[in-house]
N, C-alpha and C positions, 0 to 999 in steps of 0.2 A: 901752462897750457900749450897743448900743441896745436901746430897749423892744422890737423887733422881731426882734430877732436870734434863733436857737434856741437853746434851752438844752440841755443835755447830763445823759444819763441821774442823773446824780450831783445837779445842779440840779436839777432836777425834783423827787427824790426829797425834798432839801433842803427845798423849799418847797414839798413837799404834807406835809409833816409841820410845818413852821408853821402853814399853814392851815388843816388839819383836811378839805382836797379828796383828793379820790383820780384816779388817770391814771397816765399815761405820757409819751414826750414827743410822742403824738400828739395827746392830749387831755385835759381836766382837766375834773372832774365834781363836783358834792355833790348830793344830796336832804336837802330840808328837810320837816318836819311842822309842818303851819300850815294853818291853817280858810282855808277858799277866799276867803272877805273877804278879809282880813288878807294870804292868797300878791295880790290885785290889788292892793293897796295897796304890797306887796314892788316886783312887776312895775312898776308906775309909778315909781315912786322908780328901781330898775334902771334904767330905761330913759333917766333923765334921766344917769346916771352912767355908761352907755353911748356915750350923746351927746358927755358932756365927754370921754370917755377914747377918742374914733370906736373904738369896741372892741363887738359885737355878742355879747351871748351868744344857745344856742339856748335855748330856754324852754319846760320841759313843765308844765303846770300840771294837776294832778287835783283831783278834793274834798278830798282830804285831805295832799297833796304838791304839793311845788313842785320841779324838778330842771333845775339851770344845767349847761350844758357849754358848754366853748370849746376854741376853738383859732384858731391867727393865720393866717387863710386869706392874707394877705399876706405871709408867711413862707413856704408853702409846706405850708400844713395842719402846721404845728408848736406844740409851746410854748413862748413867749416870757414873759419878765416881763411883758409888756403882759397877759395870760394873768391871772398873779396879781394885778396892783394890780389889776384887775376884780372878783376872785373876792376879793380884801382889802374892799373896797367893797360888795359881797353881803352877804360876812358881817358888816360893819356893819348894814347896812339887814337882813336879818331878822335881826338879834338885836335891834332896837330894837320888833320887830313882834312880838318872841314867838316867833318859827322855833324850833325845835329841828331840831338835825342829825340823820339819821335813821341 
């Protein structure tokens, strides 16, 4: 299987319950609580892990929230694993910053 490939309502479920994200298999989301410093420091670090992974998440940032969504626009606007090892790699980097999941 590829990192690209879609995943099936059952996947998804699977692995939004290891990571603590929520979705379906059209999209996978979290918001985090993290002081606006600290979400730009999250977003850089992201962005290089983005880079390695050519995997884009969308990014909302507020004063006091941070909120990743994806989906594998080359798949077909679905969820793929390439999906989760992104959102695996998130929740590394702001747990290293302090995030709390909201």
């Amino acid at each position: 299987m590829s990192l690209r490939t879609p995943l099936d309502a059952g996947q998804v479920a699977e692995r939004l319950a290891a990571t603590g994200w929520a979705g379906d298999t059209r999209e996978i989301h979290r918001t985090f609580a993290v002081e606006y410093d600290d979400a730009m420091r999250i977003v850089a670090e992201v962005a290089v892990a983005a880079i390695e992974l050519e995997h884009r998440p969308d990014i909302d940032i507020r004063w006091d929230r941070l909120r990743f969504s994806m989906t594998t626009h080359t798949a077909g606007d679905v969820v793929t694993e390439l999906d989760f090892a992104t959102a695996e790699r998130i929740n590394a980097i702001a747990a290293k910053h302090g995030a709390e999941p909201v």
